[in-house]
N, C-alpha and C positions, 0 to 999 in steps of 0.2 A: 417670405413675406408675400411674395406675388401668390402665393398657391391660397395661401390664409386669408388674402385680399378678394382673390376668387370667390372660395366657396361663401366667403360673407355677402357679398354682393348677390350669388346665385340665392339664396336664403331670404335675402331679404326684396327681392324682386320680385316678390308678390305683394309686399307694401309699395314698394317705390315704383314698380313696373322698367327700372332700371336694366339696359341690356349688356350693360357693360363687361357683365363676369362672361357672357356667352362668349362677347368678341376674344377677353381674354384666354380661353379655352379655343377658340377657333385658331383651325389649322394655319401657320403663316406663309410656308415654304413647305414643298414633299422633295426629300431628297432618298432616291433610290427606292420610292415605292415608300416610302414614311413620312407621315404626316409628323412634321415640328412645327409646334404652338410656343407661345411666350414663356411659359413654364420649362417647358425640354430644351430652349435652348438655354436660360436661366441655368438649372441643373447642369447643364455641359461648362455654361461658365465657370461654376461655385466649385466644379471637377477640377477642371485647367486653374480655380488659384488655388486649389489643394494640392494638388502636382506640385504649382510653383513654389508654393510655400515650402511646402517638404524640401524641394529641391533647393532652396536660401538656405534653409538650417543645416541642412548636411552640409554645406558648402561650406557655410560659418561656421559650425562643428570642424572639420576637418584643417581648415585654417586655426582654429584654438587650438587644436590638438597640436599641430605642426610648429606653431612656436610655442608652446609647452615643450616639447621637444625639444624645439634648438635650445630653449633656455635649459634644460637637464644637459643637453651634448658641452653647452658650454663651462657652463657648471664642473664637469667631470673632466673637459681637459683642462680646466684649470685647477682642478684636485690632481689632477693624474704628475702637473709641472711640481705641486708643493709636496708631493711626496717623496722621499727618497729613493730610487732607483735600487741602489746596494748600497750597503752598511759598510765603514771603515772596521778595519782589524784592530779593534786596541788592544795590545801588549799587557797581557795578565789577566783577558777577560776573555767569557765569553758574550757573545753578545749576541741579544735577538731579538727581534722584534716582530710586532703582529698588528694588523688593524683590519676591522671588520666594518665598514659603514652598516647601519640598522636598516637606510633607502640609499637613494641610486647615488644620494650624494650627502657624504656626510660633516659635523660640525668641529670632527677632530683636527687637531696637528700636531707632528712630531716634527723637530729638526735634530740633525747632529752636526755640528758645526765645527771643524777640525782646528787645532790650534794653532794659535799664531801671535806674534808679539809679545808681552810681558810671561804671556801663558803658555809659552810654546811647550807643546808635551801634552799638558794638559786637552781635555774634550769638552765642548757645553751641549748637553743636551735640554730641549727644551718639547716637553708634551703640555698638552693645552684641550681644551673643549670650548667652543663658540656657545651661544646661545642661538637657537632655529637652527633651520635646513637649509638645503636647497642653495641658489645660487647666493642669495644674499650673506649665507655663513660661510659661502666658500670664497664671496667676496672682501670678507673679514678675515679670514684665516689669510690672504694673501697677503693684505695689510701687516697682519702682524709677524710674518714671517719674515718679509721686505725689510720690515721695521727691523727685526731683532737678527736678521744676518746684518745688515747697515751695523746694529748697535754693538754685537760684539768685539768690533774691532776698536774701538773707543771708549766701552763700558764693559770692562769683563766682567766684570762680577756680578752673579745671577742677581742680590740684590738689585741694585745699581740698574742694571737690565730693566727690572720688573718696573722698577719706579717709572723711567724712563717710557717704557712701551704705555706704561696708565696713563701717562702725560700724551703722549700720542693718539691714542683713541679715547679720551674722555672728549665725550661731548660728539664723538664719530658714530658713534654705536648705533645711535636710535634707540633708546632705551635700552639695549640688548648690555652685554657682558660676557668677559672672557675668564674662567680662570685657567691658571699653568704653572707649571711648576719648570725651575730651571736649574741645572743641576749643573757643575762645573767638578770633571774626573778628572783628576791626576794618576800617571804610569803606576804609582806606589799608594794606589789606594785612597789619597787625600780626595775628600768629597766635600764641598761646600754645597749646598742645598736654600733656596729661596723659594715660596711658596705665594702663588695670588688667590687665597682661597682654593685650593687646590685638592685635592685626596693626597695625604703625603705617602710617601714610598714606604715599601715595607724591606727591612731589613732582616732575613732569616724569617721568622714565626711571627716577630712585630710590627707594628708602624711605627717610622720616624716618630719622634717625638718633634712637631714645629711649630714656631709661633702663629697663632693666629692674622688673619689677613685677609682685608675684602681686596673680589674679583676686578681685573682689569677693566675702568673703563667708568668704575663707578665714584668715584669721589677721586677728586685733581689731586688733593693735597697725599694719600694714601702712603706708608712708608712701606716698606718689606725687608723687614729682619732676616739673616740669613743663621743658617745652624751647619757646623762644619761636625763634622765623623770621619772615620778612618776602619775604610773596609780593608778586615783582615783575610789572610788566605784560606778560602775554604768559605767564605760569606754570599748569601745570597743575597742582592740587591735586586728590588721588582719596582719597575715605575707603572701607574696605569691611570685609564681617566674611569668616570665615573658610571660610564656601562656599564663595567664591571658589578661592583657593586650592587647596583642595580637592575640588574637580571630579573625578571617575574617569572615563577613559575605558574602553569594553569590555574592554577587555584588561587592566583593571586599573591603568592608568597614572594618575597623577595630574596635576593641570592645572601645577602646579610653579611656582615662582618665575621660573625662565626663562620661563616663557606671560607669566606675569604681566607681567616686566620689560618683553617686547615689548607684550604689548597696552597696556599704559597710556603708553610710547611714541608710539603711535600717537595719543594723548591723543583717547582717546573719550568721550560720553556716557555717563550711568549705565545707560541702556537696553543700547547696545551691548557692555557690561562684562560686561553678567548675561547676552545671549544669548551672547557670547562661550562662557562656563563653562556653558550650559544646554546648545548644542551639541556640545561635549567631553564632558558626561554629570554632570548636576546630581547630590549625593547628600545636601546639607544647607539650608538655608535660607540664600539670598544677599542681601545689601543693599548698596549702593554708592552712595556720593553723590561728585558729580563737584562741582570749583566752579573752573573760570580764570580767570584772573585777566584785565580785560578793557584793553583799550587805552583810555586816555583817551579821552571821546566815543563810543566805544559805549555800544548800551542794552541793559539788564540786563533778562536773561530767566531762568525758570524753567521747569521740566516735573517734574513726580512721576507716578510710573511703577507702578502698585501694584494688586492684585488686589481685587474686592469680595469679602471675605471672610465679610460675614452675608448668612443666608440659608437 
């Protein structure tokens, strides 16, 4: 503005006979043999707040960044407590499991919960999918782990469970929703099964047959039917959340229920389930727990399959 002020003034100072653009222009200070005028030191000013400004934003850029960060660091060792460490041996099974997050922190959980009281013998396992990312799914995922190790001991039965945990986070959620599936094994096979909207399991080549059921968290009153089977020697049993499934490949295709039908066919481990759908083109957070059923006289093994997420 002062350089623009100038030359107008010098311009029109053949009408006005005004001198003011000259004084403008006139040297104020010589520093080291350089004549500075009101314009060059102007220009040195509008330098030093360009510097400084840069130098705010980087500043506050790097403070966003830095808790952005501790919110992911926290995030992930609270993913890192709700994951399972190592998998129990159960007697007749193999057992395995896998979990891939899609980012740094993901919306799955799995428990296995060893038996105790009316059901001793018996195992609950419980896989689940949050709705979102990030610290606030991993904030829900604790909840209802908290919730449903508490409620085993009081509420065995996966229905019973389900209810219960909807009652608990309805109205928690923020709009958000859970669904899970919970499954209670017995040494000899006996499986009851309860679903909250869920992917049901696949048994051998099919999916469970289960009754219908909305997701945890979304209506108070919500029941969950439970459906019992009896895994014979030689049965593939596969639990998984809806990664799976939902795999995209480049072109946009989805991994489908056909993949699906063949790969668990094939009755693979949980490892080879998830690179299955990672190779096809991962887009959400996969978990899959594999358990067959073993032949009399075999020995019962496990494997967990899962990323170190703190750090």
């Amino acid at each position: 503005m002062l350089s623009v002020t100038r030359i107008a003034l010098e311009q029109g100072s053949r009408y006005t006979h005004w001198t003011v653009g000259d004084k403008i222009a006139a040297p104020l200070i010589a520093f080291n043999g350089n004549q500075l005028n009101a314009e060059t030191n102007a220009h040195s000013l509008l330098l030093m707040a360009i510097v400084y400004a840069v130098y705010r934003f980087m500043q506050e850029s790097g403070l966003r960044q830095s808790s952005l960060e501790q919110e992911f660091k926290s995030a992930r060792e609270l993913q890192q407590v709700l994951i399972p460490e190592t998998l129990p041996s159960l007697p007749g099974f193999t057992f395995t499991s896998a979990y891939r997050p899609a980012q740094e922190v993901g919306g799955d959980l799995f428990q296995v919960i060893p038996p105790e009281g009316a059901y001793e013998g018996s195992t609950l396992f419980l896989l689940g999918d949050v709705s979102g990312k990030g610290l606030k799914a991993a904030m829900t995922v604790s909840l209802i782990v908290g919730a449903a190790r508490t409620l085993a001991r009081f509420v065995p039965r996966p229905g019973e469970m389900l209810s219960e945990l909807n009652l608990r986070l309805f109205g928690r959620l923020q709009g958000g929703f859970a669904t899970c599936l919970a499954v209670r094994l017995g040494p000899e096979g006996q499986c009851v099964i309860a679903s909250a909207g869920h992917p049901a399991p696949y048994l051998n080549k099919h999916e469970v047959d289960l009754p219908g059921a909305l997701p945890l968290g979304v209506v108070a009153t919500a029941r969950y039917d439970e459906k019992s089977i009896d895994l014979k020697e030689g049965d593939h049993f596969a639990l998984y959340t809806d990664g799976l499934l939902e795999a995209r490949g480049a072109n946009g295709e989805i991994f489908s229920f056909e993949r699906l039908d063949a790969l668990f066919s094939a009755r693979p481990n949980a490892a080879r389930a998830i690179n299955a759908a990672v190779d096809f083109g991962q887009e959400d957070d996969i978990t899959v727990l594999t358990l067959p059923r073993l032949v009399r006289g075999e020995e019962s093994t496990s494997q967990l399959i899962a990323p170190v997420l703190a750090g």
